[in-house]
C-alpha positions, 0 to 999 in steps of 0.5 A: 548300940548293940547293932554298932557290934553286929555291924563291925564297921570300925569308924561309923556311927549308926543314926538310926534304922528300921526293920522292914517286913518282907525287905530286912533290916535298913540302917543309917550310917555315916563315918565318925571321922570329922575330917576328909583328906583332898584327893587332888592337893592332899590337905584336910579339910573339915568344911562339910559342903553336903550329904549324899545318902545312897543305899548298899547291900551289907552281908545278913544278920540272922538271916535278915537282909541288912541295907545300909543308908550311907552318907558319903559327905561331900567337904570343900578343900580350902586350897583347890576351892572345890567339892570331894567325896569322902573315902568310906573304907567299907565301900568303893565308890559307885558301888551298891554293895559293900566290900565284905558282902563282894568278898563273901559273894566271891567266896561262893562263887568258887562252888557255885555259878553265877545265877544261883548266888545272884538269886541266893544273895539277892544281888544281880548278875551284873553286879556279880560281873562287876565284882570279878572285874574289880578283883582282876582290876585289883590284882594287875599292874600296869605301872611298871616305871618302879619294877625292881622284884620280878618274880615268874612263876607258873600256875595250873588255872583248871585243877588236875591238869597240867597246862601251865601258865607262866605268871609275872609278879611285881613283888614289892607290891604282889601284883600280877603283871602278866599271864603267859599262856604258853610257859616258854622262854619264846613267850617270856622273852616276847613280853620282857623284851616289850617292857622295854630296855629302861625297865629291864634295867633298872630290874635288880632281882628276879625269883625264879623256879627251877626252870634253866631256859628262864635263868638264861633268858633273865640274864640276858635280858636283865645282865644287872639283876640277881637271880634267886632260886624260890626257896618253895620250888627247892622244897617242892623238889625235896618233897617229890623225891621223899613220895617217890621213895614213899611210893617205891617203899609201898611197891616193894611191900606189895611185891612181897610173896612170902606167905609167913610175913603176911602179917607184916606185910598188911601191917606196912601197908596200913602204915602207908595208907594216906601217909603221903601228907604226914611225910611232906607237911611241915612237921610242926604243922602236924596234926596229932593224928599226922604225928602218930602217923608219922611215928608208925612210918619211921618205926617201920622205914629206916630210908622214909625216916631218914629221908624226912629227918632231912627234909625237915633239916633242909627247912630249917636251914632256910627259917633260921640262917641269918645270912648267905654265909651261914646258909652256904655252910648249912646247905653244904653239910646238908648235901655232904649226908644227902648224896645217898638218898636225895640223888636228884635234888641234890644234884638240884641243888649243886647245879642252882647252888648261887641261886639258891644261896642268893635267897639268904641275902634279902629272902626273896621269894614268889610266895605272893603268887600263891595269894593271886592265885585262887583269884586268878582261877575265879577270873578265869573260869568266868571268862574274864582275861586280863 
């Protein structure tokens, strides 16, 4: 059926539908699977004990409003002797509208406030609400009896300013465990210190930025666990360093009072207009615009070249050393043909250089943090804590 393809629900089977004038389009629909798996012993079961049809909100086709009429089949376990309800992948349980359409709704809500997307997507607000309370549901951990990859790390929730908040991470499952509002080691160590002694120890790497009050604490607090240097926070230091030089470069262009290199002078400039991303990029991300940027600003900066030649080379040592030994060397030499242009971060570099290394061992990073973050910045502007 044509509307199977239109509906993009892998395992379901349409029974049948309608096109309603003025309400849209309704579906019947009901999962291919003959079996459902018991959530209180784990045992298949194939008995089917009822159907339960109720009606949720899909996302439109064409603009129409889709409805989908679902059967969740209640089968009997064989072992407990007792009915459940199948799980349906597309929608959680006593929810009137389906994953996707949340996601979607979710999606608009970044631009938008919740009374017009409620109207536009004819959901209630209430709905809506508890949408955003899924999502912080989602995301959080409370079990914390299994916690061996801590990672801290910190995140500004209202773009432009820099009122940072301090984020906990289980790694291993890249949930967040908490939010800190103020981003100091008193706070950190109020909340460590209430997790308890048993799961500080059996915590065995935590990934940090490079925030010398958190390394102590953490190896007060968790003697045993290895501390790793976030390799993006090593990078992110690079790259400041490189627009610092880019900014500089521009000042003493714009400083120049020399009537005869006017010329020159404007066509450096326009070289440095919007340069800053084809410099920090990653180079094999470039745009083919980015990429000619990036020519015409080596071609007129002899210390920008050299600059991002290098930070581009620090990357690579990260993506391709196979092993702490390998990244010790790489690094080593990196810091020997440094020195002279990356003062700071080499000296970053020097003072975390352990840490830094112990990333080669199992490659521990809080990139996951940045995958929570949009969502946390949805849950925080609605008023929702966690």
């Amino acid at each position: 059926m044509i509307l199977d393809k239109f509906l993009n629900l892998k395992g379901t089977s349409i029974q049948g539908y309608l096109h309603l004038e003025n309400i849209g389009i309704v579906c019947r629909i009901e999962s291919k699977n003959q079996k459902a798996i018991c959530p209180r012993c784990g045992l298949e079961s194939d008995k089917l004990h009822q159907n339960h049809r109720h009606l949720v909100k899909d996302l439109p086709i064409s603009g129409q409003p889709v409805y989908l009429q679902v059967n969740r089949r209640q089968f009997k376990c064989d072992n407990c002797r007792k009915p459940f309800s199948e799980e349906l992948d597309f929608v959680a349980k006593k929810r009137t509208y389906t994953k996707r359409l949340a996601e979607n709704i979710l999606e608009q809500l970044k631009e938008g406030d919740i009374l017009n997307v409620s109207r536009r997507n004819d959901v209630t607000e209430e709905e809506i609400q508890r949408m955003i309370e899924d999502i912080a549901e989602e995301i959080t951990e409370t079990d914390l009896s299994k916690l061996k990859r801590l990672g801290i790390d910190e995140i500004s929730l209202v773009k432009g300013q820099k009122n940072y908040c301090a984020v906990l991470v289980n790694l291993d499952t890249g949930k967040l465990i908490a939010i800190l509002e103020k981003r100091t080691q008193e706070e950190l160590r109020e909340t460590l210190t209430g997790w308890g002694k048993e799961v500080l120890e059996q915590i065995e790497e935590v990934s940090i930025d490079l925030w010398l009050p958190y390394k102590n604490l953490v190896k007060e607090l968790m003697p045993s666990a290895e501390v790793v240097a976030d390799r993006f926070h090593v990078m992110k230091q690079i790259n400041q360093e490189l627009d610092e030089q880019r900014k500089a470069e521009k000042r003493a262009v714009e400083a120049q009072r020399n009537k005869k290199q006017k010329a020159e002078k404007e066509a450096k400039l326009e070289v440095l207009k919007r340069s800053k991303y084809s410099l920090l990029k990653n180079e094999k991300d470039l745009t083919e615009t980015q990429k000619i940027k990036l020519e015409a600003i080596k071609e007129k900066f002899p210390n920008l070249k050299k600059m991002q030649e290098l930070k581009e080379e620090f990357r690579k040592i990260y993506e391709t050393s196979e092993n702490p030994t390998e990244g010790m060397l790489s690094i080593s030499e990196w810091l020997a043909k440094s020195s002279s242009v990356f003062t700071k971060s080499c000296q970053t570099i020097r003072n975390w250089f352990g840490e830094i290394i112990s990333y080669f061992e199992r490659r521990t990073t809080n990139g996951v943090v940045e995958g929570i973050n949009n969502k946390l910045k949805l849950i925080k502007r609605r008023g929702y804590g966690l």
